[in-house]
Legacy VTK file of the C-alpha trace (Angstrom):
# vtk DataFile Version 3.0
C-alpha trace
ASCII
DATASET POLYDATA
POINTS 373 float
14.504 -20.063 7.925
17.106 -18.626 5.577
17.200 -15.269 3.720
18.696 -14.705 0.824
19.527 -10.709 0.301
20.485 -10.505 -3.062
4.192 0.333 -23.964
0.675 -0.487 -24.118
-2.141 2.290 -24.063
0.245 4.930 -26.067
-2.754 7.327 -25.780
-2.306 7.306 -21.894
1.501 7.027 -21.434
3.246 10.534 -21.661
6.620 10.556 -22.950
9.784 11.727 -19.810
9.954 15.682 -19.475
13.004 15.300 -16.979
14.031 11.938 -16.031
14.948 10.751 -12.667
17.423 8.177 -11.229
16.501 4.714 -9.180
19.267 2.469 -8.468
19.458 -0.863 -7.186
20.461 -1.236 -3.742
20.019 -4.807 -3.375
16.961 -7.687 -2.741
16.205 -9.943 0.025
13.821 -12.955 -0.553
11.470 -13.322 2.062
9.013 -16.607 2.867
7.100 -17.606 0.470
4.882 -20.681 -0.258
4.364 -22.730 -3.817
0.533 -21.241 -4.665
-1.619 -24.013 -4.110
-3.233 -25.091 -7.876
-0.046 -23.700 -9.474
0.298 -26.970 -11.379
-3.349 -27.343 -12.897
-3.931 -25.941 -16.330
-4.708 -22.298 -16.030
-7.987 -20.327 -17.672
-6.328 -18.410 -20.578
-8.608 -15.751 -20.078
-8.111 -15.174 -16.524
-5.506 -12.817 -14.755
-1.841 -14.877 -14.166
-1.140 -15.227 -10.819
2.444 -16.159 -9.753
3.333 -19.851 -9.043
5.007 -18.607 -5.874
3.101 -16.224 -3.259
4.050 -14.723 0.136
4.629 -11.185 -0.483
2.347 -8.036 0.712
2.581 -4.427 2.015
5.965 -2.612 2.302
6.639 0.557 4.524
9.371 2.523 5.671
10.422 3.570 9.401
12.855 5.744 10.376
14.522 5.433 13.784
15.279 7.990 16.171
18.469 7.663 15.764
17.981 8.190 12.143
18.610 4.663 11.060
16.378 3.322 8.102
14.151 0.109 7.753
11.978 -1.560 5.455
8.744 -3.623 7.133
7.161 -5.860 4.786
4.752 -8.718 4.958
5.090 -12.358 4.056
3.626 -15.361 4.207
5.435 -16.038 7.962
4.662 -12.630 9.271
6.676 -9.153 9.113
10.505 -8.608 8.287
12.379 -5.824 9.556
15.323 -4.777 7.066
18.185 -2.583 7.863
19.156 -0.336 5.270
21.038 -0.208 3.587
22.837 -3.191 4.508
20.093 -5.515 3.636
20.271 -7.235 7.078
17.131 -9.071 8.249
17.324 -7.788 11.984
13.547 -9.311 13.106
10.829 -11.452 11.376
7.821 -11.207 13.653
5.503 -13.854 13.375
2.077 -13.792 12.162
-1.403 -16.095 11.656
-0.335 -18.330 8.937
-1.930 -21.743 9.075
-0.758 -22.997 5.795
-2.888 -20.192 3.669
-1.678 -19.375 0.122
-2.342 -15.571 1.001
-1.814 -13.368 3.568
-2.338 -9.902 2.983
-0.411 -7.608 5.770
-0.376 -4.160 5.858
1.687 -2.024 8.419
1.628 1.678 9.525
4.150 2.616 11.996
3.347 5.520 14.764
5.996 6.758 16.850
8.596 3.634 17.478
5.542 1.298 16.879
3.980 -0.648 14.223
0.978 -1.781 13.511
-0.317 -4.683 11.245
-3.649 -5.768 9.821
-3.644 -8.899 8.160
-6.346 -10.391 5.595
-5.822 -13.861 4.966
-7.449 -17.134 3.448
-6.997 -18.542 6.577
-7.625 -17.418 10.225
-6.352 -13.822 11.107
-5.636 -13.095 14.949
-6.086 -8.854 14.991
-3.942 -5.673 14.878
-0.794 -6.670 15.831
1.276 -4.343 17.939
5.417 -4.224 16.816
7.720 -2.572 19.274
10.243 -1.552 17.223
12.512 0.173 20.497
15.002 -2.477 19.814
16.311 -2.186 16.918
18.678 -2.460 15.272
19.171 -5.590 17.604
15.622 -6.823 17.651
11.403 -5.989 17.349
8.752 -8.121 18.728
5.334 -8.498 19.023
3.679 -6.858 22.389
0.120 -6.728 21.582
-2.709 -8.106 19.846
-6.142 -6.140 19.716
-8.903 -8.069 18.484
-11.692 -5.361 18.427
-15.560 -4.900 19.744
-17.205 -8.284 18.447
-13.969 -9.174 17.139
-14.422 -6.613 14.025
-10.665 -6.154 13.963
-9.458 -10.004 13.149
-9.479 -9.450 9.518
-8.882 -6.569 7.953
-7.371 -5.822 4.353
-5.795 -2.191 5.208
-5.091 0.580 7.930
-4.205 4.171 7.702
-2.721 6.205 10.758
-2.993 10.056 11.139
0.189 10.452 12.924
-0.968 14.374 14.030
-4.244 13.150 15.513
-3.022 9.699 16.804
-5.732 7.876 15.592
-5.919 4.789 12.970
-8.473 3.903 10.770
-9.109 0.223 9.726
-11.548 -2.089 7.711
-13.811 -4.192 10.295
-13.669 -7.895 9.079
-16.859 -7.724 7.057
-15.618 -4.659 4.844
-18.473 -2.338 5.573
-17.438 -0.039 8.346
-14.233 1.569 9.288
-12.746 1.107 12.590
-11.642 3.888 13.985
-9.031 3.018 16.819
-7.536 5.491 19.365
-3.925 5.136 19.738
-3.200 7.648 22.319
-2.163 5.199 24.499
0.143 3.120 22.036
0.673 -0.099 23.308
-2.872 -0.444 24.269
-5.107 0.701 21.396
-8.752 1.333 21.749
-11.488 1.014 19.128
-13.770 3.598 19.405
-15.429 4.289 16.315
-16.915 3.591 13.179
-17.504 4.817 9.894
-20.356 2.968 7.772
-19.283 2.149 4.153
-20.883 0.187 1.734
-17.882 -1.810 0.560
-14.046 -0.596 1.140
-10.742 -1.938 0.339
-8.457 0.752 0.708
-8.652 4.225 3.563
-6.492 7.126 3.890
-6.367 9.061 6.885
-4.735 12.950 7.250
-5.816 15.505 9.987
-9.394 14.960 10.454
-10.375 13.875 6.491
-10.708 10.628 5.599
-10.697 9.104 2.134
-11.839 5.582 1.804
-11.753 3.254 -1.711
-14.829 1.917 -1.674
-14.010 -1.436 -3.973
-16.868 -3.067 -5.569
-19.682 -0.612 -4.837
-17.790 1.149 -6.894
-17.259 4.452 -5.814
-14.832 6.769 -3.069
-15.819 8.732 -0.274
-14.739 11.499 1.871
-15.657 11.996 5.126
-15.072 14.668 7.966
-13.838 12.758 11.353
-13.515 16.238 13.765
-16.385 14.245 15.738
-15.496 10.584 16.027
-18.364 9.700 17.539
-20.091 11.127 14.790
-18.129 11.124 11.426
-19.831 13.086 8.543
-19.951 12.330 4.334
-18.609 14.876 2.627
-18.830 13.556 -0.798
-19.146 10.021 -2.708
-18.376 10.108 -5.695
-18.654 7.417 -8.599
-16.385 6.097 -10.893
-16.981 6.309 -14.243
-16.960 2.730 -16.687
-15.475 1.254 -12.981
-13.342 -1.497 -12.205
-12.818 -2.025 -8.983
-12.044 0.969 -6.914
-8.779 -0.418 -5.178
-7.050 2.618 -3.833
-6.860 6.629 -3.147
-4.122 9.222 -2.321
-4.643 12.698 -1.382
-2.341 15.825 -2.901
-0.476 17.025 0.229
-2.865 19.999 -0.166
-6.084 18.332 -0.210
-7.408 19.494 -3.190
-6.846 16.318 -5.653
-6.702 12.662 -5.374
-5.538 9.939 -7.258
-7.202 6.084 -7.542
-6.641 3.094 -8.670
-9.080 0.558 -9.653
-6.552 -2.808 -9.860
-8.413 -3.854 -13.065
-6.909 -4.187 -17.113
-6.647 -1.547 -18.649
-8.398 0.634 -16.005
-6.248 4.156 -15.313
-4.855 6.075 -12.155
-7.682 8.248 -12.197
-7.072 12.227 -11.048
-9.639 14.246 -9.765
-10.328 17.761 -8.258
-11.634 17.384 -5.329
-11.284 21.665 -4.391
-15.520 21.474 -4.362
-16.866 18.666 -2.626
-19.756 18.781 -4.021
-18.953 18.388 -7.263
-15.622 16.780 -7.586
-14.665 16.407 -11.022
-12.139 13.361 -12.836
-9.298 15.616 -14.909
-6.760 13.593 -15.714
-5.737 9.834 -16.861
-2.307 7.702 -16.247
-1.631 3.881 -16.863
1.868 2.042 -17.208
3.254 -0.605 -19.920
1.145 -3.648 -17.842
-2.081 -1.901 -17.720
-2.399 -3.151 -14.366
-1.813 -0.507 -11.623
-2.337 -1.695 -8.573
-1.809 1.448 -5.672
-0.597 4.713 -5.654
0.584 6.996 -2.741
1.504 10.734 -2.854
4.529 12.781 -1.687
4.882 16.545 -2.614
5.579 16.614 -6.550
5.336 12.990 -6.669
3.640 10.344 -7.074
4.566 6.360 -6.619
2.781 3.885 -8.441
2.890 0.029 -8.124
2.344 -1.702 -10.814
2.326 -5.305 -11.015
4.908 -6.643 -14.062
5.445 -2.867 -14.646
7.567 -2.904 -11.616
7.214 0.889 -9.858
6.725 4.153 -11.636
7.589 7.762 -9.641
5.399 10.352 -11.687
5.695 14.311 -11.623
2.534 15.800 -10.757
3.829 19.502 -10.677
0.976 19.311 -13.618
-1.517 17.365 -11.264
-4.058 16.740 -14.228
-1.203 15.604 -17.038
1.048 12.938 -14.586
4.614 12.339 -16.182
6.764 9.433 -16.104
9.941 10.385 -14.324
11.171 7.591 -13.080
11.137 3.509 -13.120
12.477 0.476 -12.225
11.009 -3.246 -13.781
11.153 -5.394 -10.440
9.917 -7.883 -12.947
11.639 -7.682 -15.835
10.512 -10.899 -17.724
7.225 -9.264 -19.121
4.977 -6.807 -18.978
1.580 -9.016 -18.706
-1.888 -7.372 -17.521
-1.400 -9.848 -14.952
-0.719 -10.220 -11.072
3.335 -10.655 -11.308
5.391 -8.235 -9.586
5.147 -4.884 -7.672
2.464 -5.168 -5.328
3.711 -2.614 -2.755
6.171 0.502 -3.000
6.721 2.804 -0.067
7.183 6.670 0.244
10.695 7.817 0.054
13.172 7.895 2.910
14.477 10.819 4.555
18.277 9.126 3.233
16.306 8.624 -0.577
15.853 4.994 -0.611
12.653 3.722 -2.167
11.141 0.362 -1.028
9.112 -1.962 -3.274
7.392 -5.493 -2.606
6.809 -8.132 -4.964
3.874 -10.906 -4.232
6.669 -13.432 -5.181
7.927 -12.378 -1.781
10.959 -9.948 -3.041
11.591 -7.139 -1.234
14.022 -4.338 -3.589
15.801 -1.412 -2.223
15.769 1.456 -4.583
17.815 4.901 -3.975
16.009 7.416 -5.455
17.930 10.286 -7.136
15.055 13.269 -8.593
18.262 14.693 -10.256
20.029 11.964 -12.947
18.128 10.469 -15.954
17.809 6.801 -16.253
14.773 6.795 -19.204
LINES 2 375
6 0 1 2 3 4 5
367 6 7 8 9 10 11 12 13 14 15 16 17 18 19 20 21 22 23 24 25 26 27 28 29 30 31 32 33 34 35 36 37 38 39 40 41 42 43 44 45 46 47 48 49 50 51 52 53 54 55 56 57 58 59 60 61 62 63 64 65 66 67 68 69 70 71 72 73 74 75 76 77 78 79 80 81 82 83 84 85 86 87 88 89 90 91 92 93 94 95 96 97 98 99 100 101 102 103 104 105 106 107 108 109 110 111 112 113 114 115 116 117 118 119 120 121 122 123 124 125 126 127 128 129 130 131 132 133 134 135 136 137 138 139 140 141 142 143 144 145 146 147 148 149 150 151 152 153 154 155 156 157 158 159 160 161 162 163 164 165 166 167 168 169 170 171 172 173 174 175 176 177 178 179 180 181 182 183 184 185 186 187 188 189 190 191 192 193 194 195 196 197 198 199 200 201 202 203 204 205 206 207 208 209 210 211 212 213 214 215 216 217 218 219 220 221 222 223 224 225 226 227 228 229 230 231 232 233 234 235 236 237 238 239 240 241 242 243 244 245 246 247 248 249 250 251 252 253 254 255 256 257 258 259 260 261 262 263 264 265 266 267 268 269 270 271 272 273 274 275 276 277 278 279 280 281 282 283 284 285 286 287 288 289 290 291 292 293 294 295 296 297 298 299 300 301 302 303 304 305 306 307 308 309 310 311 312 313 314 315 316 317 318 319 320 321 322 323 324 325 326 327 328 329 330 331 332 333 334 335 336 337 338 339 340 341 342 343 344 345 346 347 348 349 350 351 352 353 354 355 356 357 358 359 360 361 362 363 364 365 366 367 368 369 370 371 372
């Protein structure tokens, strides 16, 4: 194997107040297989989807000794990156089987990491990453296939790192797993939360926010009881598309979704009275395409298919401004599934990590004080 490190919807987009600087560190090309029908003539009115596919989730882990990484998925398994010298130090295998897609998403807790995988093909469980080794290497110690095998498949975990518990989708997409991780190579699943659809969960203290896909609607539950987890609110979607993701303020009292659907916006809404949370605010980018959005302080990081990423200021939580951006696909800007598919939060040394289905993993450092708009 060989690596290779290398404005639509004016109404919605909201000119830069104070401009912010990503720079290009570098890109590695990661495995990726020719999409299988990529030759036959294509439905004009359908959504493009890239010729070449392999790509998935991105997330950053820190070290304790303070050295940086990027974990991403592909169509092999997960890399581990050093940064920022672009150095593929492990590539873990994973259930591939030949499938065009293989949706793998990774959490790390403590020096651990742990991946769910969704797939066309067979999926194997949460895989277990001891990541103690690095920089010289990371490997695969575990494999926890669930109660009844609920845990083979599953599209997306969260981890509350306070608590030490994660949260995944069970294979069918109607409950949430919840999976004690106390002891960390051997986790348990103890748990679950009943849903009627999810694609997406996010996990802080004992809340839980879950994306609730085609049903379509989100939901927020209290998990202080496990055993026992409680609905605090459910709340639908107005004119839906498909309710794809959702990201909590640090404070609790907003969220923002995405619905992974033309011309459908990153949605904000005030969640400060559960029972009647309210939508405030509207964002979309140049592709009208978002696909997921994740939270830090001020900030807000937005993938966005051929948009490449976006960093918005939400100082102003219910007007989002564009900051900051960088086209990982620079050829267009279709409504169309090209592009940024994951972007990570930023590192404690400011880099930025996005991934591209095409299998492209870019480095970005992330200065909040120079313009580039």
């Amino acid at each position: 194997m060989r690596f290779l490190a290398a404005a639509a919807l004016a109404a919605l987009l909201v000119a830069p107040a104070s401009a912010q600087q990503l720079d290009l560190i570098g890109t590695v090309e990661l495995p990726t297989i020719p999409r299988p029908g990529a030759d036959e003539p294509r439905d004009p009115d359908s959504v493009g989807i890239p010729d070449v596919v392999g790509g998935s989730d991105v997330w950053a882990y820190t070290a304790n000794d303070g050295s940086e990484y990027a974990i991403m998925g592909n169509v092999e398994g997960i890399a581990v990156v050093a940064v920022p010298s672009l150095e593929v130090v492990a590539q873990i295998p994973g259930p591939t089987q030949d499938a065009p897609f293989y949706w793998r998403d990774i959490k790390t807790y403590g020096s651990f990491a742990y991946v769910s995988a969704e797939a066309y093909g067979p999926s194997e469980g949460l895989q277990v990453i001891d990541l103690r080794g690095l920089p010289h290497h990371a490997e695969e110690i575990a494999v926890v296939r669930g109660e009844n095998d609920r845990l083979v498949s599953s599209h997306n975990l969260s981890i509350d790192t306070v608590t030490g518990y994660a949260y995944m989708l069970n294979s069918d997409g109607n409950e949430i797993i919840v999976v004690d991780l106390s002891d960390p190579i051997h986790p348990i699943d103890v748990s679950s939360v009943p849903v009627p659809d999810s694609h997406d969960v996010f996990a802080r203290g004992d809340t839980l926010y879950v994306a609730e896909g085609r049903n379509p609607t989100f939901s927020v539950w209290d998990m202080s009881d496990k055993m026992n987890p409680v609905q605090m609110a459910q709340v639908t979607v107005p004119s839906p598309g498909y309710v794809h993701n959702i990201w909590p303020t640090d404070d609790g009292m907003y969220a923002l979704t995405t619905e992974e659907t033309v011309d459908k916006t990153v949605k904000v809404w005030d969640l400060s009275d559960l029972e009647n949370p309210t939508l405030v605010g509207n964002w979309l980018g140049a592709s009208r395409l978002a696909h997921n959005v994740q939270i830090d302080g001020d900030h807000a990081f937005v993938s966005h298919y051929s948009s490449g990423v976006y960093v918005l200021d939400i100082t102003d939580i219910e007007n989002p401004v564009e900051v900051a951006h960088f086209d990982t696909h620079p050829e267009n800007d279709d409504a169309a599934f090209y592009g940024n598919w994951g972007v990570s939060m930023p590192t404690p040394g400011g880099y930025l990590y996005t991934s591209d289905l095409e299998g492209t993993l870019t480095v970005l450092k992330w200065d909040p004080g120079s313009p580039n708009l």
